[in-house]
C-alpha positions, 0 to 999 in steps of 0.5 A: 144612672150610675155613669161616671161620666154623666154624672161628672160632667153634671157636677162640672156644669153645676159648679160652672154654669150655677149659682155658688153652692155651699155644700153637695148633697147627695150620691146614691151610686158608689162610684160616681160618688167616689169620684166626685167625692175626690174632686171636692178638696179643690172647690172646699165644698163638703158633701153629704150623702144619704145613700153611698155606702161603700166602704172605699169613702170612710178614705180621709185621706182620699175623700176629707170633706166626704160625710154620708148619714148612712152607716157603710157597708162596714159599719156592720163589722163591730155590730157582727163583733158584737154579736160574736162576743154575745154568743161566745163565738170565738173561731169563724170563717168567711165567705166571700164574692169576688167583687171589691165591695163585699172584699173590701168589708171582709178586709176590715171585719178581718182588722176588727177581730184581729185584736179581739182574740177571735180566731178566723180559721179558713177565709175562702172566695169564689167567683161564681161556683160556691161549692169547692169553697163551702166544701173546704169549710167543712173541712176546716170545721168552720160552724159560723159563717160570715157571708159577703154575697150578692142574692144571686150569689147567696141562692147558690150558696145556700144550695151548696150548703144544703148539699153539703148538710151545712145547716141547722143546729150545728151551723150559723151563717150570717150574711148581709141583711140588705137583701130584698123582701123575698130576694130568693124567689127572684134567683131560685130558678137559675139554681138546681135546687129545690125550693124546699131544700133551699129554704131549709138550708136558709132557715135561720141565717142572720142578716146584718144591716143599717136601722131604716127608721129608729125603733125608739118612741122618742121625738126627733129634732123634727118634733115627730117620733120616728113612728110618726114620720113614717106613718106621715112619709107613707100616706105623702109617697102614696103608692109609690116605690119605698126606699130604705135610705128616705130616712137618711135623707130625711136626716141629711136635711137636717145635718145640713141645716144644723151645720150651717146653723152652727157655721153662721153661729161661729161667723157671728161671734168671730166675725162680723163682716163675714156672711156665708153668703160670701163663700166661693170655690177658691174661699178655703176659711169658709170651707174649713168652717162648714166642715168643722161644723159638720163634724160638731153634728149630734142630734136624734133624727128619725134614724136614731142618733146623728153622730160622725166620727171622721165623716162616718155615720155612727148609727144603728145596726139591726138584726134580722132572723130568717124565720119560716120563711120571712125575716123577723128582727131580733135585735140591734146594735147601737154604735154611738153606745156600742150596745148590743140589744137582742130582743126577748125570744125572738132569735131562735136556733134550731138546736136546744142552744146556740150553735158552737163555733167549732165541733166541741170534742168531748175527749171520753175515756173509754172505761171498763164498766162497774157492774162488769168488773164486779161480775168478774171479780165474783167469779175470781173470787170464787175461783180463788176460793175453789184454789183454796179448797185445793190447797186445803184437800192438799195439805190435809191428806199430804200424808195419803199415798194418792197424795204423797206420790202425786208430789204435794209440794208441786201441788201446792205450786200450781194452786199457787201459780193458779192463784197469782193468775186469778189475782192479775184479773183485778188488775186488768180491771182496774184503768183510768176510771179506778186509779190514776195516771201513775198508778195505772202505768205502774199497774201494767208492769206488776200485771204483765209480772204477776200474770207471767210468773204465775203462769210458769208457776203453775205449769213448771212445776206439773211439768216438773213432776211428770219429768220425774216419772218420765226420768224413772221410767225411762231413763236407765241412769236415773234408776237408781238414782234419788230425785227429791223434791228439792231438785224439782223446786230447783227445776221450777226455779229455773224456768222462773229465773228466765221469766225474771230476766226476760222481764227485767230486761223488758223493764229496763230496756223497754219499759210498759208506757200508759199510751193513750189512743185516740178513735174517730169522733161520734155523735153525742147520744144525748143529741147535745151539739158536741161530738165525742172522741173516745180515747182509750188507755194501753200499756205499751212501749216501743218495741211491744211486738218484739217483748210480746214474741219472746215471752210467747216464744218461752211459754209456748216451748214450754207447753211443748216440753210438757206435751212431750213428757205427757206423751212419753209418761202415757203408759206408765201403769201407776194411775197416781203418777201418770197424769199425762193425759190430764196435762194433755188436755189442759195443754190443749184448752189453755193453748187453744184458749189463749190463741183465740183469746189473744186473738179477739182481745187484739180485734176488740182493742177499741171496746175495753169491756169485751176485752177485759171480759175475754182476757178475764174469762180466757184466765179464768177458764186456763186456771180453773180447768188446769186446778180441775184436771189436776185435784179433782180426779184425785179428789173422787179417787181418794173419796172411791178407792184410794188404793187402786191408784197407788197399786202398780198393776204391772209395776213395768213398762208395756211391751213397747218400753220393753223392746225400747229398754231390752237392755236395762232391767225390767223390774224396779228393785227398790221403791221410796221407803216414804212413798208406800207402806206396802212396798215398805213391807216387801223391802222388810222382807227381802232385807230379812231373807237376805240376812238368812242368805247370810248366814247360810252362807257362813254355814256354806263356807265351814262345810267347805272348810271341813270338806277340804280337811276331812276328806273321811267325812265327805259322804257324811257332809254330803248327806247331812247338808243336802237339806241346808242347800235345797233351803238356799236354793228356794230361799234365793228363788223367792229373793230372785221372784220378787226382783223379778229375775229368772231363776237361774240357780234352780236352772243350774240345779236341774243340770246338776242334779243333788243325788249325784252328791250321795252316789258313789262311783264303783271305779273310784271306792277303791282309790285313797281317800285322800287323793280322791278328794283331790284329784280333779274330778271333785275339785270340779265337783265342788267348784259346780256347787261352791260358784253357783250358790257364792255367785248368786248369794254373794253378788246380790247383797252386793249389788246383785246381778242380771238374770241374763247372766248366762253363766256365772263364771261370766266375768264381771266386767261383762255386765253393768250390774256387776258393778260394786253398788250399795247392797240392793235392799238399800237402793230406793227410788224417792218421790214416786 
């Protein structure tokens, strides 16, 4: 009835009342055998139990003439160890009721694998509600669970287990095996779950507990094999309850007998006058024998092999699987020879393999795909080839006009900086799949280099061009002035220097790092029982979002300054040099392109194909368009009409340049000898007329000599030099035509009409020759001829001056184009 009271006074009455016993055989019920246990030192009798199994008697302390032929409870522990070591479980987690017989085997399975390099990563108990406690073990990834629970208490942990999905092929429960035959139909009821639900939660657990019966074809020290017992003690019990432990008993006879054997064997040799008839409580030699002979016993009973070690039964250990509904042994765990036997086939797991102790994470690099790398690397490389193309068109026809005035060696600087853009797609490419750790860090600092500077390569030198135009069509001190090629170079150096420091700063400040991120675990698409991490690799540093803004910064000012000058070069009239609204266009695709290309590469960080192929096809379109917009259109112009391009239709500014520069010339006096042929004909030209000036001027200068020393001759003079003036005058109109100045010599003409030179005033024939010469009539006279044609043939060979010089008496100083200059016909403009 398991009372401690009754039980104990029974014991009393015995000892009392009864004849002297030599042992005590029995106790089922744990706590009356406990106490009784303790209380045996004072009589010197040893007991023998066949059915207590709590862990609280392996004491011996507290119980030394305690044995007992059933294994504990905790003799189950090395067999679990044992079982742990079969599958390669090396991290697991307990469950527990709180009651002190289940606590009392989890705190010795806890010293069993301490030293066994098995880790228990969450040890949880409960009470009565189980869940939180499931819960936290999936939290804490624990995939095999040691369970210590009652049947009641394990319905509704395999509820909660169910609810929580802590099942099937990823997890294993072990639990006492010791539960009855259908022990869940008894407690199902008192749960909210379903039947169903409940038994797929169970399917497959492991149960651990005692051998009943050995299952060895092997006599016993009976004669009888322990299949034959069993058959005989079932057809004795007839219809009777079984018990698990009458196998125990069986064998506890059998000690019991052995150990006495063994105590008359030793009294025999020893002493001959002694008998263990002679025993009583207060006899402590006799009690001393039968517990040493006790502890001598080693025979093969019907529940396998008989041995104790400090007074515990080293027996044999079964497993048990839950299978379809029934619990079918799969193996079994020998103490004596600390062997672990599982049974061919018979365990079975609901995965492919046994179920891992933990989420097996299979770090995989995220890596960019073959076939994708090597469609892009294709259209870069055919890109690379058109570039090519472009420099080849380039270089060859140099020496065109279209091509001369479209500034070559520019040209060549934005193929090459297309080219360095196109070459940073192969790098981009190229990650921890292709190259190493080290190669890849290094890999993203020459990137970033060979991207960046390509970029101000390409378009510092078409912004570089059009600044020339811009500064020769709008910029009134740079008229006159030469802007070489090499000036330019210096301009596209510049931009590229600020790249440099901006870079080296970034390299040594804040170096590029290779930084591994990690993303959330997925499932394996092979249904193994590993889940996979994807970790992907960047270039990274500290301070990425501050290095980032700065080159944003510098480039998109950049692409300001060129739409600045596109705008301001629109209306220029020669279609060789104004590329304006190509570099609009290819501004707006490479900005509009490089926003959203930034923009879904950043959203698509996590998935390396999609943004290599954007960042790829982002480079790929910029490059390709911006080498298009530029060598194509003169590509079809120089095949179609490779003259229109270079004329000047208007060869001036519109009306609004004219309003804006009212007080600057409105024509461009001289062109680049290299640049034209035609043009190089008309300076030809003018430099000739301007020599025949010349020397009329000389002549010019003789008639005024000889005016001033033959007064006698004057009308002669007159007469016979009419011709010559009329020449200098149309010569000088044709001069002033092709510079684009009024004629303001044949204005002064028309005021001062040349048949006036060959009248005569009546009122004056009578007068001396000599004083009519002087007198200042004729010096006016001659002053209006002679500062007219010395102020317009003089002055331009010199310099020239402005058609809106109203008078040319006008001081120099007046007009800016009074200044002493190079003579005009030397003055050119290079590199239109």
């Amino acid at each position: 009835q398991c009372d401690n009271a009754k039980g104990l006074k029974a014991f009393y009455d015995a000892i009392k009342y009864g004849p002297n016993h030599l042992m005590v055989f029995g106790g089922v019920c744990a706590t009356v055998t406990s106490i009784i246990a303790e209380s045996l030192k004072g009589w010197n009798l040893v007991q023998l139990s066949f059915a207590a199994t709590t862990p609280e008697l392996a004491d011996k302390k507290k119980y030394p003439y305690f044995f007992r032929t059933v294994p504990s409870d905790n003799a189950v522990n090395p067999a679990i160890l044992k079982l742990l070591k079969y599958y390669q479980w090396k991290r697991v987690g307990t469950l527990t009721q709180d009651v002190q017989r289940f606590s009392e085997v989890r705190n010795d399975l806890t010293g069993v694998l301490y030293g066994e390099d098995i880790e228990i990563s969450d040890t949880e108990s409960f009470s009565n509600d189980p869940c939180t406690s499931v819960k936290k073990l999936k939290g804490n990834d624990v995939r095999i669970i040691l369970g210590q629970f009652d049947e009641e208490m394990a319905v509704k942990v395999f509820c909660c287990a169910y609810d929580e999905e802590m099942y099937g092929s990823k997890y294993q429960w072990i639990i006492p095996g010791w539960y009855e035959n259908l022990w869940w139909e008894s407690w199902i009821n008192s749960s909210q779950c379903l039947s169903k639900n409940l038994l797929a939660a169970m399917e497959g657990y492991i149960g651990v507990d005692f051998e009943p019966l050995s299952s060895k074809i092997i006599k016993t020290i009976s004669g009888r094999t322990p299949q034959q017992y069993e058959k005989e003690y079932n057809a004795k019990r007839g219809d009777g309850q079984s018990s698990k432990f009458h196998g125990y008993a069986y064998d506890g006879i059998w000690v019991i007998a052995k150990t006495l054997q063994r105590a008359m064997k030793y009294l025999n040799a020893t002493n001959k006058h002694q008998k263990i008839e002679d025993f009583n409580y207060t006899n402590h030699k006799l009690g001393k024998i039968f517990l040493d002979a006790m502890n001598e016993t080693n025979f093969f009973g019907v529940t396998g092999q008989v041995v104790f070690r400090n007074g515990e039964r080293m027996g044999t250990i079964k497993f048990t699987q839950f299978q379809e509904r029934k619990e079918v042994k799969v193996g079994e765990y020998n103490a004596v020879a600390d062997t672990l036997e599982i049974i061919n086939n018979s365990i079975r797991f609901q995965g492919l393999e046994p179920p891992k102790d933990k989420t097996i994470i299979q770090e995989e690099l995220r890596k960019i795909s073959l076939p994708l790398y090597s469609i892009l690397s294709a259209l870069t490389i055919l890109g690379m080839i058109m570039a090519s193309a472009f420099l080849f068109f380039n270089i060859k026809n140099r020496n065109q006009k279209l091509i001369k005035m479209s500034s070559p060696y520019m040209n060549n600087l934005i193929i090459l900086g297309g080219m360095l853009s196109y070459a940073s797609i192969f790098l981009f490419g190229l990650d921890g799949s292709f190259v190493s750790e080290k190669t890849f860090e290094t890999l993203c600092t020459v990137r970033t280099w060979i991207l960046t500077v390509g970029y101000t390569t390409a378009f510092g030198a078409m912004f570089a061009k059009t600044w020339r135009v811009h500064a020769i069509f709008k910029n009134v001190k740079m008229k006159k002035k030469i802007i070489k090629d090499q000036k330019l170079l210096v301009i596209v150096g510049g931009m590229l220097l600020i790249d440099l420091c901006i870079l080296i700063c970034w390299q040594v400040v804040d170096p590029l790092r290779r930084t591994v991120e990690k993303y959330n675990m997925e499932p394996d698409p092979a249904g193994r029982d590993i889940s996979i991490r994807p970790i992907l690799e960047h270039c990274e540093n500290t301070h990425m979002t501050i290095w980032l803004g700065i080159v944003y910064a510098y480039k998109g000012l950049l692409m300001l300054f060129g739409c600045f000058l596109a705008w301001e070069t629109r209306n220029v009239s020669i279609p060789a040099l104004n590329d304006s609204k190509y570099i609009g266009m290819s501004v707006y695709n490479v900005g509009i392109m490089c926003i959203i290309g930034a923009a879904v590469s950043f959203l698509t960080r996590d998935q390396p194909n999609v943004q290599f192929c954007i960042v790829a096809l982002v480079i790929i379109f910029c490059s390709t368009i911006t080498l298009c917009l530029v060598f194509v259109p003169k590509l079809i112009t120089l095949r179609t009409n490779p003259d229109a391009a270079t004329q000047n239709r208007r060869f001036q500014f519109t009306q609004n340049q004219k309003k804006e520069d009212s007080k600057t010339s409105t024509s461009v006096t001289s062109v680049n000898q290299a640049s034209t042929s035609r043009l190089e004909g008309l300076q030809s030209e003018n430099h000739r007329l301007r020599m025949k000036i010349t020397e009329l001027d000389k002549d010019l200068e003789e008639v005024t000599m000889q005016l001033q020393d033959t007064p006698e001759k004057t009308t002669y003079i007159k007469q016979n030099h009419y011709q010559d003036l009329n020449d200098i005058l149309s010569i000088r109109n044709f001069t002033d035509s092709k510079d684009g100045e009024k004629a303001i010599l044949k204005n002064h003409l028309d005021q001062n009409p040349p048949a006036q030179w060959g009248s005569s005033d009546p009122s004056r024939t009578s007068k001396d020759p000599i004083e009519d010469i002087n007198s200042p009539e004729h010096i006016q006279r001659r002053l209006s001829l002679q500062l007219p044609i010395l102020h317009h043939a003089y002055l331009p060979s010199i310099g020239g001056v402005d058609a809106s010089c109203a008078s040319p008496c006008v001081s120099p100083s007046a007009s800016p184009r009074h200044r002493h200059v190079p003579p005009s016909f030397r003055v050119m403009v290079s590199g239109l």
